[in-house]
Phi, psi and omega in degrees: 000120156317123178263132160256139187237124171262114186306094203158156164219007154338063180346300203264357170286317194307304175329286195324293200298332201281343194273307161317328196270329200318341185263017146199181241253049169221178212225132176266129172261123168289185193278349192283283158354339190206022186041055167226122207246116180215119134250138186274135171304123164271108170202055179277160182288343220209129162345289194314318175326298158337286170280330164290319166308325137317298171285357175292292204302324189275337182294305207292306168343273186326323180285301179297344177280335199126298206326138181234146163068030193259171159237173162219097164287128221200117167229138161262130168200163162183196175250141167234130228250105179295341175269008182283326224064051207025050152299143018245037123074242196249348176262041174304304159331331197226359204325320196231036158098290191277117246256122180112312194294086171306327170284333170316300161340275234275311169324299199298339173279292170319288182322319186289336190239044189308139158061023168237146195293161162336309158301342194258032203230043150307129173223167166213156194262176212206114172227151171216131169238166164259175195174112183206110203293172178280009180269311200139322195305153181232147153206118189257133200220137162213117139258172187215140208246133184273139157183201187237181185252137163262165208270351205212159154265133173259155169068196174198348152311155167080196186205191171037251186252031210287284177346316215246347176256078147352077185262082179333302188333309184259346165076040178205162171274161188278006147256038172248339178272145140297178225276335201273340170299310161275346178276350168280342196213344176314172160313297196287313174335279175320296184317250267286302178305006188247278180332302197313307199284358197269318175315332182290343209272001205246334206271000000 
């Protein structure tokens, strides 16, 4: 079985991705998973950035390790918020000073958007993966998933800002969807379904 090794020690991206992937024939790995202790600076203007800057420093690792016949996947995301101007962007993960603090986050957000109405609290979440074959070969992919911000946290599913993302369609927040629910219509869904078909041409 093939591995893709994702450049993350993300618990819940890793989950998300590994949950997503499951219907076809590869086996997903963290960067923990294969004792490769690198963080990578993210201190790109841009997802995309982001993530091909990850997935390069771990190719180049890997190449230099030895390593034969591998991918290395790399995803960035976070959210943006239009009346912000789409803060907090590429520092989502860090929003509020500290890397991780989902509760920090998610306060600091609500504050920026006290008191503006409903209509005007659009966001959309942002994922970009790299996909970079033991060849060389890249595949660069960024979609994206729509909904509003809620004045409250809803749910307990999901991670980061889920709670606070509001998806009319469906009359939930994504932590409030099961896992197959939100995995039908997020940003990493969409990306990842842009992989699958992109895989047969890397492995």
């Amino acid at each position: 079985m093939k591995s893709i090794i994702v450049a993350s020690n993300n618990d819940h991206k890793i989950k998300e991705i590994k949950q997503i992937l499951s219907d076809i024939n590869v086996e997903v790995k963290s960067l923990k998973d294969c004792n490769i202790d690198i963080d990578v600076v993210e201190d790109g203007k841009t997802f995309l950035e982001n993530s091909y800057k990850k997935a390069s420093e771990i190719y180049e690792y890997a190449k230099e390790e030895g390593m034969q016949d591998f991918l290395i996947m790399a995803d960035d995301s976070g959210l943006e918020v239009d009346y912000l101007n789409g803060e907090p962007g590429v520092y989502s993960a860090r929003y509020a000073g500290e890397h991780g603090n989902n509760k920090k986050n998610n306060e600091k957000l609500l504050e920026k958007l006290k008191g503006v109405p409903t209509e005007k609290r659009n966001a959309s979440f942002v994922c970009a993966i790299v996909l970079i074959n033991s060849d060389g070969k890249t595949v660069k992919v960024e979609e994206r998933a729509y909904g509003v911000i809620k004045e409250e946290l809803s749910g307990v599913e999901g991670f980061g800002y889920d709670p606070l993302f509001f998806v009319p369609e469906f009359n939930k927040t994504f932590a409030e969807m099961t896992a197959d629910e939100k995995n039908s219509i997020s940003h990493r869904g969409k990306a990842l379904d842009v992989v699958k078909k992109e895989l047969n041409n890397l492995i």
